[in-house]
C-alpha positions in Angstrom: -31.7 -5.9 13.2 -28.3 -3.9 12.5 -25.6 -6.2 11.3 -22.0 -4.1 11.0 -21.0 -3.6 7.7 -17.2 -6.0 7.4 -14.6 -3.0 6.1 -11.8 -5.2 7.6 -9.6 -3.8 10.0 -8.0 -0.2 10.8 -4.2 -0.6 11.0 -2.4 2.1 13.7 -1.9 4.6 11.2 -5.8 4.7 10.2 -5.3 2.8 7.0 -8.5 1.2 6.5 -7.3 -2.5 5.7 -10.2 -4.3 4.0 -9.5 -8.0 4.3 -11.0 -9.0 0.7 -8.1 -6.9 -0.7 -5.4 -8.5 1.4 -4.0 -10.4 -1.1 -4.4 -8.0 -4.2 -1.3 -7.2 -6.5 -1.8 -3.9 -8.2 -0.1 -1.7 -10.8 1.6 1.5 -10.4 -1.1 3.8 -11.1 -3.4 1.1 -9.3 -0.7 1.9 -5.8 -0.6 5.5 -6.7 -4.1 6.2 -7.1 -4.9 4.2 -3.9 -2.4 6.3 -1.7 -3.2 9.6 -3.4 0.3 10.3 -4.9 1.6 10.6 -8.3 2.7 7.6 -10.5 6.5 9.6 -11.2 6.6 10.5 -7.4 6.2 6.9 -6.6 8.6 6.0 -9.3 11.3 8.1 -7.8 10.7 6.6 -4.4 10.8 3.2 -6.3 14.1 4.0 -7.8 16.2 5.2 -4.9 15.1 3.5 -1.9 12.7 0.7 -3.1 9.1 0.1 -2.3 8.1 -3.4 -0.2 6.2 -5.9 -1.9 7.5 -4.3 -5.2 8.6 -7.1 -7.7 8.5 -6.5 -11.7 6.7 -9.0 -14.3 8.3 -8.3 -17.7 9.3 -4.2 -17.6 5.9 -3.3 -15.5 6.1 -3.2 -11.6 3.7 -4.9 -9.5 3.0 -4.8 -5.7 1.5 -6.6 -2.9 -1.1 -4.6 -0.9 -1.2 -6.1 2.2 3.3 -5.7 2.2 3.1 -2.0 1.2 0.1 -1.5 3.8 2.1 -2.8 6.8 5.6 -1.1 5.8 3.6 2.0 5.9 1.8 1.4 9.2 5.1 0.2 10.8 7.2 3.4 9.3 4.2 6.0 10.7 4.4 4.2 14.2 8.2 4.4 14.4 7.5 8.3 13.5 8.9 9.4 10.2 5.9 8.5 8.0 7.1 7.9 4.9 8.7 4.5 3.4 
């Protein structure tokens, strides 16, 4: 018997969502890593136009997965692919 592996769900841009990391808040070089970009790139876009699901515990930034996942999905769909 085949039973189908659970990977979660593919959003519209083919971000593979895996439900078990829905909740997640990650660093970052945690976010960076993740979407294959550098930690000052991300900075920058942090600093002049924000970053959903971005909040900051002391002087480090922190981010919700599942809030930067969907802004990205929803910015691909609506055709300029970036945040």
């Amino acid at each position: 018997m085949i039973v189908p592996l659970d990977v979660g769900a593919m959003t519209p841009s083919g971000l593979i969502f895996d439900n078990s990391i829905a909740n997640e808040i990650l660093t970052l070089p945690e976010i960076a890593a993740r979407l294959k970009v550098s930690v000052s790139g991300l900075r920058k876009v942090l600093r002049r136009q924000g970053i959903p699901g971005a909040f900051k515990v002391g002087q480090q930034w922190r981010f919700r997965w599942a809030t930067l996942v969907a802004h990205l999905s929803s910015a691909k769909e609506a055709g300029n692919g970036t945040t």
